[in-house]
C-alpha positions as CSV (number, residue, x, y, z in Angstrom):
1,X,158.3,87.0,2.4
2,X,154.9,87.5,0.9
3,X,153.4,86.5,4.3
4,X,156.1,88.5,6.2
5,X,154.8,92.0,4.3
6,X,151.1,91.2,4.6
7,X,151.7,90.8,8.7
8,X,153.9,94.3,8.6
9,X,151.3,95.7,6.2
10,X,148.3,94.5,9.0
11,X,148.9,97.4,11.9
12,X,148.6,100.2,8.7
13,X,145.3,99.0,7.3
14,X,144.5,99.3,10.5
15,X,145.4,102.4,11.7
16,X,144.4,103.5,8.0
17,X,141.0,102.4,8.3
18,X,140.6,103.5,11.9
19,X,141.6,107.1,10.7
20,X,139.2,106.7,8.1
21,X,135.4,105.2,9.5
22,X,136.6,105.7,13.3
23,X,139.0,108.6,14.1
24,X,137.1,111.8,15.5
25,X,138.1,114.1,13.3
26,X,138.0,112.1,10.3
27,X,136.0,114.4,7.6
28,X,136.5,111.8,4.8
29,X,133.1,111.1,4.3
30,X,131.8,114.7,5.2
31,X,131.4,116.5,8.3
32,X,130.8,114.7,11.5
33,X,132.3,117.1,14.3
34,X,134.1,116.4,17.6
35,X,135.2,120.0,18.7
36,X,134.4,123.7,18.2
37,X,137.1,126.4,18.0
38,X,136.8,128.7,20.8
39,X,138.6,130.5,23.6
40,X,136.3,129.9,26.1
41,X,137.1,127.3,28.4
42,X,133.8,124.8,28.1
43,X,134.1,121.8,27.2
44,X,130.9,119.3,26.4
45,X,130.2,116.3,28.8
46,X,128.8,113.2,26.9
47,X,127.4,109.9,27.9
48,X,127.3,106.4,25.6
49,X,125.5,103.4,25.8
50,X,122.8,104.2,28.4
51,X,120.1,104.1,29.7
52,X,121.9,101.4,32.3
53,X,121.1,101.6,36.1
54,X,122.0,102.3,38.6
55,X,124.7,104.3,37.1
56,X,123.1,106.9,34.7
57,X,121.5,107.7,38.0
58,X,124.0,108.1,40.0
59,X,126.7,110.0,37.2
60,X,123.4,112.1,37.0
61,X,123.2,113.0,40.8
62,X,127.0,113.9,40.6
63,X,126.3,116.5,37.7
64,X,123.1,117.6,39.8
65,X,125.3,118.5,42.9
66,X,127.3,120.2,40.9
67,X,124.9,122.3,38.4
68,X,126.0,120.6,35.4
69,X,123.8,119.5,32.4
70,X,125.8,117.0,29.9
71,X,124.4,114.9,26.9
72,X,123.3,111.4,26.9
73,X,123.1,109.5,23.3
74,X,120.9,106.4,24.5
75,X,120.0,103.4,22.6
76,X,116.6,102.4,21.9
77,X,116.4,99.6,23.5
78,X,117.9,100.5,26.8
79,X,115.8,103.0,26.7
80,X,112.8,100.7,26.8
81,X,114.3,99.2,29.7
82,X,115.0,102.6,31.4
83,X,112.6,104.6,30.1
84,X,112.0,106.6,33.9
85,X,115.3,107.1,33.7
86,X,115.4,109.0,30.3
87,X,112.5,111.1,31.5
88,X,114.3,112.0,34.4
89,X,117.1,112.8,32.9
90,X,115.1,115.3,30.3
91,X,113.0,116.6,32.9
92,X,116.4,117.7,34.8
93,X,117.5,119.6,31.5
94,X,120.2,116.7,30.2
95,X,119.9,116.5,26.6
96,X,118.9,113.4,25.6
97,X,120.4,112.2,21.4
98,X,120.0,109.2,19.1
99,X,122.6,106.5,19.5
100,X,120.9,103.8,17.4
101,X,118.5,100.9,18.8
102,X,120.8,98.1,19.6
103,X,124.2,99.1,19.1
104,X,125.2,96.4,16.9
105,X,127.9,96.4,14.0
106,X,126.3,94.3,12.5
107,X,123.2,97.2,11.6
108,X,126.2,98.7,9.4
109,X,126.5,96.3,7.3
110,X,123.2,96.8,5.8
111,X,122.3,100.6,5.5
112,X,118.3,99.7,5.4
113,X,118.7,98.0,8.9
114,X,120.7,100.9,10.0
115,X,117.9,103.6,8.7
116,X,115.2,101.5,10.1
117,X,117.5,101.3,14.1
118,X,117.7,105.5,13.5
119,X,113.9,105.1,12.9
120,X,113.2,103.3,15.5
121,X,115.5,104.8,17.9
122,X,114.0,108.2,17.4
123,X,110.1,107.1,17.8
124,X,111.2,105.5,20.9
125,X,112.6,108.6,22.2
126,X,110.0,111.1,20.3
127,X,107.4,108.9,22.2
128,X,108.6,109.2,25.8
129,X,109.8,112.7,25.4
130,X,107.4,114.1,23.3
131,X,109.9,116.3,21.2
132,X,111.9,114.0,18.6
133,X,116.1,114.4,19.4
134,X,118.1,116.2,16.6
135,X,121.4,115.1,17.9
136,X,123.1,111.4,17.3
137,X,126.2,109.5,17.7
138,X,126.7,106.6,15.8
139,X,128.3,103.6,17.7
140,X,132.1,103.6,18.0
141,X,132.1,106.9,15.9
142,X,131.8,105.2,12.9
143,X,130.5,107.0,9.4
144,X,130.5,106.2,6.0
145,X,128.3,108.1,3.7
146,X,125.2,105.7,3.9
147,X,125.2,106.2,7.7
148,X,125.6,109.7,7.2
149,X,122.9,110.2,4.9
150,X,120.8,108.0,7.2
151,X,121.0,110.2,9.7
152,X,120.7,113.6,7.3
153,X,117.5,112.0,6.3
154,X,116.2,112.2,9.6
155,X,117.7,115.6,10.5
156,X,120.1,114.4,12.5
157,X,123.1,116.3,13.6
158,X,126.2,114.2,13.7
159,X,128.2,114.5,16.9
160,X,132.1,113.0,17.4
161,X,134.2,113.6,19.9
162,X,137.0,112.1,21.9
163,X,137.1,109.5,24.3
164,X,137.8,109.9,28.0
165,X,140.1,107.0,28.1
166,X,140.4,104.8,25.8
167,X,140.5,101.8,28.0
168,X,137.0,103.2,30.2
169,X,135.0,100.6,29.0
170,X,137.5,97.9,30.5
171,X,136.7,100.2,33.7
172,X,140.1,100.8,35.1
173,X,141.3,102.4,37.7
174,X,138.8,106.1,37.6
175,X,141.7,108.3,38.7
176,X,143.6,106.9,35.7
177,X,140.9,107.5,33.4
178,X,140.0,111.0,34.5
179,X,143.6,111.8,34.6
180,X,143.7,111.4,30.9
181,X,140.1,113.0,30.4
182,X,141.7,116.1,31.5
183,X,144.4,116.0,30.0
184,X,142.4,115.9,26.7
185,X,139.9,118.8,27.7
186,X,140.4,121.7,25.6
187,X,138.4,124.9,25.0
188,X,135.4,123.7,23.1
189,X,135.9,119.7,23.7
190,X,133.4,117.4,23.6
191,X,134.6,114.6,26.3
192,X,132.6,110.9,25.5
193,X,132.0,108.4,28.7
194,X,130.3,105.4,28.4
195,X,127.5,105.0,31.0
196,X,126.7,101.8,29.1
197,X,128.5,99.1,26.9
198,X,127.3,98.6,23.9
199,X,123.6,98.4,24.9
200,X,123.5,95.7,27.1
201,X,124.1,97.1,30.2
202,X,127.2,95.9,32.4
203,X,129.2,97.5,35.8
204,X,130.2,101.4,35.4
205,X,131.3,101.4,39.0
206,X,134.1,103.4,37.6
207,X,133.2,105.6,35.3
208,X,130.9,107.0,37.9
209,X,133.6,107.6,40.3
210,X,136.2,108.9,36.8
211,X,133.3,111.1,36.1
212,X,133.6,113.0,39.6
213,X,137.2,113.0,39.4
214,X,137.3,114.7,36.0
215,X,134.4,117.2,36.7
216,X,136.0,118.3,39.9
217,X,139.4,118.9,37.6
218,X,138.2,120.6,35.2
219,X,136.2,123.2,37.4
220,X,139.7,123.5,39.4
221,X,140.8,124.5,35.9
222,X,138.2,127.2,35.8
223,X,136.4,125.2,33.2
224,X,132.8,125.5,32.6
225,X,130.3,122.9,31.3
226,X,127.6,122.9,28.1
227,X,125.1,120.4,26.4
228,X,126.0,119.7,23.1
229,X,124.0,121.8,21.4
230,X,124.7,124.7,23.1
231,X,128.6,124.2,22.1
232,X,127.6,124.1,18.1
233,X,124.4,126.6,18.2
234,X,122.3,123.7,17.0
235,X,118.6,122.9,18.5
236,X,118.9,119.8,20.9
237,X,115.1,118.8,19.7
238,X,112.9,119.1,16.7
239,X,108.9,119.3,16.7
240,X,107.3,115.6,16.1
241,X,107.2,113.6,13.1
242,X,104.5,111.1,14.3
243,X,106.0,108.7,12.2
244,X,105.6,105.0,13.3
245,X,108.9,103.3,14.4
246,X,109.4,100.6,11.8
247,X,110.2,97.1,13.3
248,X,114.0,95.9,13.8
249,X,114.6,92.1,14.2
250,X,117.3,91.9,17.2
């Protein structure tokens, strides 16, 4: 019996603790936002896991042909691998945020190592850029307050939002996933895609072709389309700390 309740008891703790570290609109450990309130109809285009090529290239040609700009929250060391890529992205007015340096869980479980991946993350991208990002997304959304305060002490704006599909980065069929992406656009969403998984790279095939679908939707919707920062009246960039990136063992 006593094993019995802890198996029933399993899918709340779950669900508990997903609502809790995960969920996007969690506030439990402070504010972390995935939406504004607003009667216009934008919603906020955002893009995980990159840089990974050829398909950050191609979602941004798609965006391009359609004068959108959207939000990319790299990781460092993609970005080392792509860095043309970033820059290209910049220099076609993207916005370009912090989304740690190797995307690992396991950075979490020490809040030094995760500082020091922020750190690095942001000397990498301050470098290349020359302007350091003051926008970040921590992987899978999650926060507690040492992650939070990590990123406060870098002046960091925390930035949810809901996912496009929840099954994307299986990549199944794109019109399912944009299907459901539109169905969750709302005035003032911010819409995440994953143009990556979890820093190493991998086929996006069809989020490329989910993200055409869903763009083409939503402007059939009459729906209009903003960088992050321009949906919370935040700056997207902050002036240089010229801070050296502290080393990360990966």
């Amino acid at each position: 019996m006593i094993l019995l309740a802890l198996l029933l008891g399993l899918p709340v703790l779950a669900a508990t603790g997903y609502g809790v570290f995960m969920a996007p609109g969690s506030r439990v450990f402070g504010h972390y936002p995935h939406r504004v309130r607003t009667a216009d109809r934008v919603v906020a285009l955002t893009f995980d896991d990159g840089p990974n090529e050829p398909y950050t290239s191609q979602i941004a040609e798609i965006l391009q042909a359609r004068g959108i700009r959207a939000t990319f929250f790299q990781v460092g060391r993609c970005v080392q691998r792509h860095p043309q890529t970033t820059t290209q992205l910049f220099k076609a007015g993207h916005v370009i945020g912090n989304h740690s340096y190797t995307h690992g869980f396991h950075s979490y479980l020490v809040p030094r190592r995760f500082r020091r991946e922020t750190a690095q993350t942001q000397a990498i991208l301050g470098d290349l850029l020359g302007h350091d990002p003051a926008l970040a997304r921590t992987p899978w959304l999650w926060r507690t307050p040492a992650v939070l305060r990590a990123l406060r002490s870098h002046a960091l704006y925390p930035v949810a939002g809901v996912f496009a599909h929840p099954a994307e980065v299986l990549q199944i069929d794109p019109a399912r996933i944009a299907k459901r992406a539109i169905a969750r656009a709302r005035p003032g969403a911010i819409l995440i895609f994953h143009d990556g998984f979890d820093g190493r790279g991998g086929r996006r095939a069809q989020t490329v072709r989910a993200v055409e679908l869903t763009v083409d939707g939503l402007i059939e919707r009459g729906y209009q389309f903003v960088t992050v920062d321009e949906l919370f009246g935040v700056v997207a960039y902050r002036e240089r700390q010229n801070q050296p990136a502290p080393e990360v063992n990966v």
